[in-house]
Each structure stands twice: as C-alpha cells, then as structure tokens.
C-alpha beads as a LAMMPS data file, in Angstrom:
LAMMPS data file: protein, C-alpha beads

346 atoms
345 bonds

1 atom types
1 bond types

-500.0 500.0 xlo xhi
-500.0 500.0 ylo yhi
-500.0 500.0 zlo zhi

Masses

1 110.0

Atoms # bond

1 1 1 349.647 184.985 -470.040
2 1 1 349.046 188.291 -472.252
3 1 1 350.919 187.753 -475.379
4 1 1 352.420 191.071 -475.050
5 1 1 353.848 190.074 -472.040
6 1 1 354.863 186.797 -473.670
7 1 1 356.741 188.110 -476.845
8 1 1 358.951 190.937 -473.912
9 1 1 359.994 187.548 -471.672
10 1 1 361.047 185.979 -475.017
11 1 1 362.768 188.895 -476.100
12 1 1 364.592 189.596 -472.967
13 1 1 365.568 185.577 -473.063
14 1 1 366.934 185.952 -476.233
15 1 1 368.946 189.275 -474.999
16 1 1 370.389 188.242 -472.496
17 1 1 372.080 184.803 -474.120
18 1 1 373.506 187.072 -476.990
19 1 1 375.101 189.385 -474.664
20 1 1 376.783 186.675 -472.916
21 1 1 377.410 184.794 -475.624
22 1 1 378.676 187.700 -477.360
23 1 1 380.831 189.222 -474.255
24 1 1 384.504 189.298 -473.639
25 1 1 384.331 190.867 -470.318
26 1 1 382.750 189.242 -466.927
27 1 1 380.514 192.048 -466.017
28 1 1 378.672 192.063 -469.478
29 1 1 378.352 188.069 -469.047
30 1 1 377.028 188.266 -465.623
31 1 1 374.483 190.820 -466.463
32 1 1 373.192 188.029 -469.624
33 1 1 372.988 185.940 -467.112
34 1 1 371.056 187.808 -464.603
35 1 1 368.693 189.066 -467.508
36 1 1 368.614 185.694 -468.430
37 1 1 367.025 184.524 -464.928
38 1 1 364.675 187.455 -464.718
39 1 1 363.216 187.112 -468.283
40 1 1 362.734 182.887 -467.464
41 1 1 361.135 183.256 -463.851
42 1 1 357.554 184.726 -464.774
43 1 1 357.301 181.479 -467.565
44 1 1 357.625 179.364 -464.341
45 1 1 355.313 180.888 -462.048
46 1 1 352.722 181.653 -465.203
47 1 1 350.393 178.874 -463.964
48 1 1 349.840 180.501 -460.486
49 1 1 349.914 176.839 -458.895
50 1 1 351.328 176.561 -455.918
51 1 1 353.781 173.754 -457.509
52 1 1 354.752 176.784 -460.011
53 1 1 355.461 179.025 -457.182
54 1 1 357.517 176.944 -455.579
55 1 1 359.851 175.795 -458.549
56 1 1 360.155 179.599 -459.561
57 1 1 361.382 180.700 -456.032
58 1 1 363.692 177.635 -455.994
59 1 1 364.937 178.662 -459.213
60 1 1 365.384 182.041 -458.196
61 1 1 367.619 181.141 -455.198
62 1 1 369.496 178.710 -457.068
63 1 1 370.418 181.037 -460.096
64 1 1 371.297 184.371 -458.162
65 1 1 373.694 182.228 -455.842
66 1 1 375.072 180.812 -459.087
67 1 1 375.455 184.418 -460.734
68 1 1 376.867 185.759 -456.786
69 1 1 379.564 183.118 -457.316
70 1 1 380.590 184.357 -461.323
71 1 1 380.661 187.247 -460.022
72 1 1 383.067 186.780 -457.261
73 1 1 385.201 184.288 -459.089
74 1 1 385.648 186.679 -461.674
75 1 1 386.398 189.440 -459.170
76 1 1 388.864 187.405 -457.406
77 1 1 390.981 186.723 -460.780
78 1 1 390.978 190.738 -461.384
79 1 1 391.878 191.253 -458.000
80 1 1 395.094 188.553 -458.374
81 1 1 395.619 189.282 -462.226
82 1 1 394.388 192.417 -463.203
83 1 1 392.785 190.480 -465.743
84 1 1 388.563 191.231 -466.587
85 1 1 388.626 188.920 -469.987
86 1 1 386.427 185.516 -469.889
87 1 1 389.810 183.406 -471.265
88 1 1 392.493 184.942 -469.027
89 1 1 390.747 183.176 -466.112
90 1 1 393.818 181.947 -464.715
91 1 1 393.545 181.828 -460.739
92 1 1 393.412 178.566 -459.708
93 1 1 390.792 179.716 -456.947
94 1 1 388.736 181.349 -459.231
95 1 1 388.607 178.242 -461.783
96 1 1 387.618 176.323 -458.830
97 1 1 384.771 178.564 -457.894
98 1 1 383.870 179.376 -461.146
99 1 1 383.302 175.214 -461.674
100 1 1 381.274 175.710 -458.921
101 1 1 378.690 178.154 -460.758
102 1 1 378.343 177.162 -464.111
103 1 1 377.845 173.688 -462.223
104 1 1 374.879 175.217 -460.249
105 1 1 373.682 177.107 -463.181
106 1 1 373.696 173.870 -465.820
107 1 1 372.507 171.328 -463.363
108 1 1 375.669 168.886 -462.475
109 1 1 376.146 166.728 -460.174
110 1 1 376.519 167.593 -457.368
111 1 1 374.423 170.865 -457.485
112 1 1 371.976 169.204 -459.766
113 1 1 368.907 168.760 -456.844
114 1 1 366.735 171.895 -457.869
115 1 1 366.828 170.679 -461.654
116 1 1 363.792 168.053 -461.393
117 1 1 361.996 170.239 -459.485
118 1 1 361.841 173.323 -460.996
119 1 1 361.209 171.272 -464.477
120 1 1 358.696 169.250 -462.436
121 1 1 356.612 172.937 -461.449
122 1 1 356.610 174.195 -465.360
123 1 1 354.614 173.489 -468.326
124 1 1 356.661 171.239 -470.919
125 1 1 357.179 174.811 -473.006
126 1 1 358.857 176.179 -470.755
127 1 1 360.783 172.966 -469.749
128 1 1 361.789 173.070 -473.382
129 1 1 362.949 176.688 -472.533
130 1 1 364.737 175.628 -469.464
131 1 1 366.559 172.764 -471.051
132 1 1 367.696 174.167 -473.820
133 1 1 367.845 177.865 -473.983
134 1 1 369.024 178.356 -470.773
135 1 1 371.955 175.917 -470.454
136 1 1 373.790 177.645 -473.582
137 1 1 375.428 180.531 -471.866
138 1 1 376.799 178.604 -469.374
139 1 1 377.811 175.996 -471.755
140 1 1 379.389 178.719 -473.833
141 1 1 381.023 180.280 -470.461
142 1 1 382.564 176.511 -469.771
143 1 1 384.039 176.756 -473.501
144 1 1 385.514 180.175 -473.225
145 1 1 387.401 178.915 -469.991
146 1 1 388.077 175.321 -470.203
147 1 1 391.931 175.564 -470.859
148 1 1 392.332 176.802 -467.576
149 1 1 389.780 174.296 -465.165
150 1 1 390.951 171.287 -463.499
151 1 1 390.734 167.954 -465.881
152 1 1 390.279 165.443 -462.706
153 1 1 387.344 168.012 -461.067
154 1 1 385.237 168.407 -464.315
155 1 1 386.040 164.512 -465.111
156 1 1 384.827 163.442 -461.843
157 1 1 381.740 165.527 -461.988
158 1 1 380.874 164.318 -465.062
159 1 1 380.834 160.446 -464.401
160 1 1 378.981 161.284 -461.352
161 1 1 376.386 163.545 -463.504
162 1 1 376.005 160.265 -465.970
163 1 1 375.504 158.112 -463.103
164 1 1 372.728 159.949 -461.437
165 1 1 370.928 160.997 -463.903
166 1 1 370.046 157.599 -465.026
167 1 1 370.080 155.936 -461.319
168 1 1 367.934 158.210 -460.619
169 1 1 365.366 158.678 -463.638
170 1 1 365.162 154.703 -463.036
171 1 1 361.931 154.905 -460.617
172 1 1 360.315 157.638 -462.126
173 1 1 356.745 158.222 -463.168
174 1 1 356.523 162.154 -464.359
175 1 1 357.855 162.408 -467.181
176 1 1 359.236 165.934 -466.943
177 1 1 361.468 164.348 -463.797
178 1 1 362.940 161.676 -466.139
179 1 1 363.597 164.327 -468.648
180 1 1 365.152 166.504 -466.335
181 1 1 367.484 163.391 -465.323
182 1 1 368.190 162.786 -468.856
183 1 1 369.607 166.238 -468.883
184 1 1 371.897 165.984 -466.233
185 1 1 372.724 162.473 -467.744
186 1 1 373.402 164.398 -471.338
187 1 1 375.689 167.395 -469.709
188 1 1 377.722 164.839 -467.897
189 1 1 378.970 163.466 -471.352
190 1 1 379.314 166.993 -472.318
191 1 1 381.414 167.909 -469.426
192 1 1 383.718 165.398 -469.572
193 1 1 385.617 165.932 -473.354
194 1 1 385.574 169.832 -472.756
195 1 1 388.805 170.346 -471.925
196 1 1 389.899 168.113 -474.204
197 1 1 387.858 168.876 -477.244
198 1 1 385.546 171.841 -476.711
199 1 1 383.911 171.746 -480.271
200 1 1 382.899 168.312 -479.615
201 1 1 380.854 169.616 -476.722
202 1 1 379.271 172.259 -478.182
203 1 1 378.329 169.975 -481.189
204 1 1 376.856 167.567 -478.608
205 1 1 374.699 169.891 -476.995
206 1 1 373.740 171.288 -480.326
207 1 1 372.356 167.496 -481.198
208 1 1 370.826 167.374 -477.248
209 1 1 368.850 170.423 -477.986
210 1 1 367.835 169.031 -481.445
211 1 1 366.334 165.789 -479.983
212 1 1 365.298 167.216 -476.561
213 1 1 363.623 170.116 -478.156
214 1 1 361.290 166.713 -480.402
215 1 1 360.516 165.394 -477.238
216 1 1 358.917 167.878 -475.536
217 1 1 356.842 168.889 -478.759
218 1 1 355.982 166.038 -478.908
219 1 1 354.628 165.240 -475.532
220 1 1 353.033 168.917 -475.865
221 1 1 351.376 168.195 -478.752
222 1 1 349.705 164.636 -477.488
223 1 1 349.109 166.306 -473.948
224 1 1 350.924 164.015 -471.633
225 1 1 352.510 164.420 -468.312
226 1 1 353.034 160.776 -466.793
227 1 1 353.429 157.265 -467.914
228 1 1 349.617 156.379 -467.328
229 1 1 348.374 158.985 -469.778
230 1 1 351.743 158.110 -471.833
231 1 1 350.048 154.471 -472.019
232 1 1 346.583 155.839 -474.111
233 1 1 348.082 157.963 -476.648
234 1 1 349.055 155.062 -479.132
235 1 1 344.929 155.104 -479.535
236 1 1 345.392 158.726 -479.885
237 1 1 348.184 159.279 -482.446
238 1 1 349.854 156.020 -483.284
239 1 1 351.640 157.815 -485.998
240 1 1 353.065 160.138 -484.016
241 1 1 353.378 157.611 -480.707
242 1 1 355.530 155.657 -483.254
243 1 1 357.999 158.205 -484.697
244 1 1 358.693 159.556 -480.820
245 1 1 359.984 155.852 -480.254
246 1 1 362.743 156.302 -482.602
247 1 1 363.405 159.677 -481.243
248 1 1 363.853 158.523 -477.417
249 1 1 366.213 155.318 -478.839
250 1 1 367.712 158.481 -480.783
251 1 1 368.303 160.495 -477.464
252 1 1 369.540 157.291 -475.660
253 1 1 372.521 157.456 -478.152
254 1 1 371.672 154.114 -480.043
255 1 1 372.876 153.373 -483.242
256 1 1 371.670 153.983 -486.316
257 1 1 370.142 157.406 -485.043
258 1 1 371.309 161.062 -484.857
259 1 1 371.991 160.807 -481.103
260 1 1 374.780 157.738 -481.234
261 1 1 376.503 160.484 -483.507
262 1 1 378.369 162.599 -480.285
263 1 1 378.514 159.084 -478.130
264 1 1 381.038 157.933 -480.731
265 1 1 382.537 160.803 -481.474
266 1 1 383.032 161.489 -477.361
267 1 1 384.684 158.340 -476.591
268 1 1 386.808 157.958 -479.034
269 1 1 387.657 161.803 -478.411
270 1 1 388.433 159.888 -474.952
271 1 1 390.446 156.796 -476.055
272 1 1 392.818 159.409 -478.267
273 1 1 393.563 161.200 -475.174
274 1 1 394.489 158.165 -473.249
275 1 1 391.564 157.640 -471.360
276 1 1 390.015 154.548 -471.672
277 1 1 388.481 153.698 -468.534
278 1 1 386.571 156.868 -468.323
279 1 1 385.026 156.098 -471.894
280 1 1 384.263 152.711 -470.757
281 1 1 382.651 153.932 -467.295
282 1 1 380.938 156.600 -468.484
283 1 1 379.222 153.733 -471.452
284 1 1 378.680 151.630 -469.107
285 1 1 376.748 154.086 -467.019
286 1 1 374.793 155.546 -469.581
287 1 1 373.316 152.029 -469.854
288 1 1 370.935 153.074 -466.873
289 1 1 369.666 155.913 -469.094
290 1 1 369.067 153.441 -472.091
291 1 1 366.778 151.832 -469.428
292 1 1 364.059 154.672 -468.969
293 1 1 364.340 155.644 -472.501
294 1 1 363.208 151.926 -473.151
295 1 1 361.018 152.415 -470.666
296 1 1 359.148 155.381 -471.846
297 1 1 359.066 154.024 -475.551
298 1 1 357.643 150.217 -474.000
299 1 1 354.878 152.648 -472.292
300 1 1 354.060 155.236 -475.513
301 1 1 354.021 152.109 -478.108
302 1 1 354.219 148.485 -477.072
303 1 1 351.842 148.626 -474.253
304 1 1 348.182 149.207 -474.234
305 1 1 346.329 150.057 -471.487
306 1 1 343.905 148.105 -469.311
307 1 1 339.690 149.107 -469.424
308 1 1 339.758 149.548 -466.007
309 1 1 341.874 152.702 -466.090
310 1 1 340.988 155.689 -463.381
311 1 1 341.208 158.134 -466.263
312 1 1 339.212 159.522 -468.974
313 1 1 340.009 158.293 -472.317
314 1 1 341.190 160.844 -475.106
315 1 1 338.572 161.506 -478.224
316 1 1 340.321 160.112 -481.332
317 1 1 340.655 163.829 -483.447
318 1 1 342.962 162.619 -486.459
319 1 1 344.860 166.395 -486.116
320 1 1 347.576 166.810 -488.366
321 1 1 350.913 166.557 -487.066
322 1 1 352.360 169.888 -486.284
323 1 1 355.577 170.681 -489.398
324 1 1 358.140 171.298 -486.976
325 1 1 357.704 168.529 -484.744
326 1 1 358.149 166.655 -488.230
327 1 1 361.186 168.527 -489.127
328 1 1 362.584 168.227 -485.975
329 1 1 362.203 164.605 -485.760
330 1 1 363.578 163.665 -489.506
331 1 1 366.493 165.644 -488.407
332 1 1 366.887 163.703 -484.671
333 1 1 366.512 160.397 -486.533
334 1 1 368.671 160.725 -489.683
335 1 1 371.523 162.817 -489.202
336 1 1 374.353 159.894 -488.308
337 1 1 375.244 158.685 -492.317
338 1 1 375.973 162.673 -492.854
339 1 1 378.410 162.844 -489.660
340 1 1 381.463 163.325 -491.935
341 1 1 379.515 166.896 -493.195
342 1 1 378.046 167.880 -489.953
343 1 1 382.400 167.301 -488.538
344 1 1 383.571 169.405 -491.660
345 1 1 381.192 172.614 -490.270
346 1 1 382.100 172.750 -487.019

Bonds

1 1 1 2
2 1 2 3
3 1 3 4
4 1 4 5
5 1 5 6
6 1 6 7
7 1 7 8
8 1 8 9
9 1 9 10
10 1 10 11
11 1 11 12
12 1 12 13
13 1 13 14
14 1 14 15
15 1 15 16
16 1 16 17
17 1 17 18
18 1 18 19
19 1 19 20
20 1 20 21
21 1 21 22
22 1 22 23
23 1 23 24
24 1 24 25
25 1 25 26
26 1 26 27
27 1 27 28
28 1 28 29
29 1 29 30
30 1 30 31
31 1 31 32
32 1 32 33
33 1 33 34
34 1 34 35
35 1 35 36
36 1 36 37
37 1 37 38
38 1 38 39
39 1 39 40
40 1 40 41
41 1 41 42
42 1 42 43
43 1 43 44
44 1 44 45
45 1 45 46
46 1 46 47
47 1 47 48
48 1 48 49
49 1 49 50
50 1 50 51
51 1 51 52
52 1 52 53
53 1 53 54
54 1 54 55
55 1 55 56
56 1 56 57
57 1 57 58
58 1 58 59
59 1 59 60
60 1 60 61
61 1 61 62
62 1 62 63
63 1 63 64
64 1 64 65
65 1 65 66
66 1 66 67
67 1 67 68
68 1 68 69
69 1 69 70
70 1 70 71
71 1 71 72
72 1 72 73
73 1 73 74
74 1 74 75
75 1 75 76
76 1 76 77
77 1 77 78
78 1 78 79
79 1 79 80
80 1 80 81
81 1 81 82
82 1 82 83
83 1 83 84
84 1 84 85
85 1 85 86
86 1 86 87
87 1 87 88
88 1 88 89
89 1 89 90
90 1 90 91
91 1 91 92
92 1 92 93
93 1 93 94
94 1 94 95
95 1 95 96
96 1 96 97
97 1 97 98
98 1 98 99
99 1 99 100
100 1 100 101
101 1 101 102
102 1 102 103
103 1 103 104
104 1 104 105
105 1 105 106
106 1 106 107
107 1 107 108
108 1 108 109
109 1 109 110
110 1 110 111
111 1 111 112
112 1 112 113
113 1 113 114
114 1 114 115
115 1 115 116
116 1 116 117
117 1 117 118
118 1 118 119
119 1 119 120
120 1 120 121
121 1 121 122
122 1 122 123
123 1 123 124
124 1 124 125
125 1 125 126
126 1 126 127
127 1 127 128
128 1 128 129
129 1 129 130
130 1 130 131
131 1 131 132
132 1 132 133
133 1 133 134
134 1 134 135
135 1 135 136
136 1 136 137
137 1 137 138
138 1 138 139
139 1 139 140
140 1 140 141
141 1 141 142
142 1 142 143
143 1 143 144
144 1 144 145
145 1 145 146
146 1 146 147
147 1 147 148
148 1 148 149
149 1 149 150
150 1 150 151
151 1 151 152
152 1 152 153
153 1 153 154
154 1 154 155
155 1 155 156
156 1 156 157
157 1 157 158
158 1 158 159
159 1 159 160
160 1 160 161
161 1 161 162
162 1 162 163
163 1 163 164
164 1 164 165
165 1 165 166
166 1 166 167
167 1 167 168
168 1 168 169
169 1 169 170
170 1 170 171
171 1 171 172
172 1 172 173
173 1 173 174
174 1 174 175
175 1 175 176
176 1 176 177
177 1 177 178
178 1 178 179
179 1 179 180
180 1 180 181
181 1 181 182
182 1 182 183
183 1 183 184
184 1 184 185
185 1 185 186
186 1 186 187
187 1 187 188
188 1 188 189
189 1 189 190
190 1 190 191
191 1 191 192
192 1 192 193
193 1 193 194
194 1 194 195
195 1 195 196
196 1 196 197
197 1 197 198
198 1 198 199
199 1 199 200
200 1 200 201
201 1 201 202
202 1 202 203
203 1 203 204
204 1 204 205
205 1 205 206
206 1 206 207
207 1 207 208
208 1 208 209
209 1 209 210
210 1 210 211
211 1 211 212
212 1 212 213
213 1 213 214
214 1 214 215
215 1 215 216
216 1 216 217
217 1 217 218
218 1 218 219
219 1 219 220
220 1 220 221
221 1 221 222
222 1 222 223
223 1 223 224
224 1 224 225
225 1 225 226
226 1 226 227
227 1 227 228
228 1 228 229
229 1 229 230
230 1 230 231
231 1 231 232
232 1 232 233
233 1 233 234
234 1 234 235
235 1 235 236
236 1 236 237
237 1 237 238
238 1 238 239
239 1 239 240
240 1 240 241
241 1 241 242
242 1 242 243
243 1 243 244
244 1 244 245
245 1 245 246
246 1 246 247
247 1 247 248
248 1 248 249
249 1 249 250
250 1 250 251
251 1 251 252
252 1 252 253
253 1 253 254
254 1 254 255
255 1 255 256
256 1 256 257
257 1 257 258
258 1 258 259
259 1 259 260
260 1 260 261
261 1 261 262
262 1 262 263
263 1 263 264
264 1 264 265
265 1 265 266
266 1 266 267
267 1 267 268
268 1 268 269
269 1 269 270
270 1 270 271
271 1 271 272
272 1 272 273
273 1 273 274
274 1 274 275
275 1 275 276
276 1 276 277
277 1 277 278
278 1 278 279
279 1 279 280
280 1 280 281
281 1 281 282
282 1 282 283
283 1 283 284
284 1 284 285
285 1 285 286
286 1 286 287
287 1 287 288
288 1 288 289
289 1 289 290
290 1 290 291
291 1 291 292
292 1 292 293
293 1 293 294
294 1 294 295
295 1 295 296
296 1 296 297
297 1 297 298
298 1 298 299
299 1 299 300
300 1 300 301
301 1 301 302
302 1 302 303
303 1 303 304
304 1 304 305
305 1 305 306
306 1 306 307
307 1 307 308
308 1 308 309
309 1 309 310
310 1 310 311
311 1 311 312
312 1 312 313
313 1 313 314
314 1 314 315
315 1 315 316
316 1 316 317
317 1 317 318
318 1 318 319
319 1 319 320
320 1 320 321
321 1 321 322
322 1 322 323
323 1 323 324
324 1 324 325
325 1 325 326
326 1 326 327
327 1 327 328
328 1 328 329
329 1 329 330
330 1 330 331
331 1 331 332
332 1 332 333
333 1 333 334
334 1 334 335
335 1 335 336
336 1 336 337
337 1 337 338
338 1 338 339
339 1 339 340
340 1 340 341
341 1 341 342
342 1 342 343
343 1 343 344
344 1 344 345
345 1 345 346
C-alpha cells in the first residue's frame, strides 16, 4: 500500500477514536465510530486475496449493523427522554439494544462469530490494529453507560465470552484464530466487573493491549502464521522464541507476570461485591485459555521440529531484536511487584 495512503487510514483511525472518546453526545460518537470502520476496512482488504476480501466485507456488514443499532438505541432514549448525552442512557430498551451493539462491535459472545474470521483474512499488523485500537471506543462507550445496563445480561455474556473463547481456541492451528479467541476470552473478564468497577476494566484492557500488542510483534517480527512454522523459529531466534514464552504465560494471567495483575484484582473486585461463584466460574473457565497459551509456548520453545518437515527451513540471520518489541515485553513481564503504583494512577 502507498505510504501516503497508509499515514491518511492511520490518521483517520486515530480521528475517529478521539472523537468518540472525546464526545458527550450520540451523534458525534456514532460518527467516530463510523469513521472508525471506514479508515480500518482498506488495511483488511490491502492484500487483494480473496481471504482479505472476504473478512473486509464481513467486517463491513458486521460494523454498520452494529453502528445502525447505536444509532437507534440512542434515538429511542431521545425519543422517551429527551435526553442526547452518552450517561443519561436511561431507557431500559435502549440499554438493552445498546448491549446489543457494543457487543457486536467488541466481539462477545454471542455476536462474537465474525471476530476469527476477519482476524483470520488480515496481516498480524492490522490484527494488532483490530484488537486493540478498535475495541477502545466501544470499551469507552460501555464505561460511559454502565450504571444504567443490566448486571445479570452483561454477567451472563461475559462467562459465556470466557468460556468460548478458550473452548474454542482449544483445536486451533492459525494462530491469528487462537488470538482472536483469546480476545473474546480477555473482554469477557472485562465485561463482567464493569458495572461494578469500571476503572478496573479499563485498566485491564489497558494491560490486554500491552501484552497483546508483544504478541503480535512478535510473531511479525519472526514471520509466523501457524503452529508448524511456530515449531522452527526456536532455530531462528531462540532469544526472542524464549522471552515470547513468558509473555503468552503473562497473557494467560499466571503469576508472577504483568497479566495475573487484573485476574486478581477482578475477582476479588468480584468476591467484595458478593459474588463468589461468578469469580470462581469465570477462573475456572479461563483454565481452557491457560491450555492454548501452554500450547503455543510448548510449540515456539520446548518442541523441535522433525527433518522430515513439508516446509522450507528459515536462514539463521542473527537480526537484532526490534526496541519496542523489547520494551513492550519488559513491561508485559514485570509490571505485577509495582501493582500498588500502577492502582494509585488510575
């Protein structure tokens, strides 16, 4: 793609999130939003596969139904309130509907289906892009209104988020699928403590993009799409191969790492509000994620492959490691013993 071309997408993503972020009113959201989809769709379909194609048209459909519902959610609480501001959402229809888009536009359970594919058709930049960038103005819609959505709806969602994303990343062999079902897995634990401590969500996502955002530069940098080609890179980059262990055990929310950090913080958020079983479901579930982070760290590190592989080998070109994948990973690693500092900012 012409870098030109390149740097106005970028730009336009970047709009578009301020002005939602920024916006009090439901019109000026919505039209982040739309600007939002517009600016993402031609980093999809860049490739001109036919795979691309497909996951930017199914993105397309997905997100203008999505923004069709804001829209008349936040229509139908102006209609019944008078009311055009973000937090003085207070029809319980349009709650309910409006659950129903930022649902579609974040990728929960149950309207979580075009997710893996549409990550599955894009390069792992712009899987990065769609992971990350893209889920914080719904996330930040979610925040502005979550004193006025049903508890029961958004908890229910969420254990069912947590358990299919890891059921279903189980038998997977792209890696951009399993990544995408970590995703869903990682919102479900942010949906559920929203109502009851918003912050805490927005903190967690923070720490999701932080660790998400090493993985895919990571898996950019040693050029790898699937397990099999996952299996050769310790030859590669062991260096590297062996830092992006601790960073998946880190994004499976084991302890010592950065990622056990809004885990704890989330269930005992839960306990304090009297809700035990839910933090002891949704731990027990997140178990199944645990499995293909394993999984994917048995394949980059422990294993080595077999001479009778149908692939090419890599050359072995001793490249330096890139400085922000380094940064990025220090700070996805080592960030739990200053938890008391990181709680004190936000």
């Amino acid at each position: 793609m012409n870098p030109q071309a390149k740097l106005i997408f970028a730009m336009s993503l970047l709009l578009g999130t301020t002005i939602t972020i920024s916006s009090h009113h439901w019109i000026s959201a919505w039209a982040g939003l739309e600007i939002n989809t517009l600016a993402v769709l031609p980093l999809i379909s860049k490739s001109h596969h036919p795979r691309a194609i497909e996951a930017a048209t199914k993105y397309f459909l997905v997100q203008a139904a999505a923004s069709a519902l804001v829209l008349f959610s936040s229509m139908t609480n102006a209609w019944h309130t008078g009311q055009w501001d973000i937090t003085q959402l207070t029809h319980p229809v349009s709650s309910l509907i409006l659950t129903a888009a930022i649902s579609m536009k974040l990728g929960l359970v149950p309207f979580h289906f075009w997710f893996p594919e549409v990550l599955q058709g894009s390069s792992l930049i712009t899987g990065l892009i769609l992971s990350t960038i893209v889920k914080f103005p719904p996330i930040t819609l979610l925040y502005m209104t979550s004193h006025s959505l049903n508890p029961e709806l958004l908890t229910t969602m969420a254990i069912l988020s947590v358990a299919l994303g890891g059921w279903m990343g189980l038998n997977q062999t792209q890696i951009r699928k399993i990544l995408a079902f970590s995703s869903i897995s990682h919102l479900g634990w942010m949906t559920v403590v929203i109502i009851y401590n918003p912050k805490l969500t927005l903190l967690n996502f923070y720490l999701y993009t932080l660790m998400t955002a090493t993985v895919f530069l990571t898996l950019n940098s040693m050029k790898v799409l699937k397990l099999t080609t996952l299996m050769t890179t310790w030859t590669k980059s062991p260096s590297l191969s062996s830092i992006f262990l601790l960073t998946l055990l880190s994004l499976a929310g084991l302890p010592p790492l950065t990622g056990f950090l809004p885990k704890w913080l989330i269930i005992e958020e839960l306990t304090k509000q009297g809700m035990a079983p839910t933090a002891m479901i949704i731990s027990m579930l997140s178990l199944l994620g645990l499995f293909f982070y394993l999984r994917l760290a048995y394949c980059a590190t422990i294993t080595l492959p077999p001479h009778t592989t149908n692939h090419m080998k890599k050359w072995h070109t001793n490249k330096p490691v890139n400085i922000s994948i380094a940064i990025l990973t220090t700070l996805s690693i080592m960030l739990l013993p200053i938890s008391p500092m990181i709680l004190t900012i936000v």
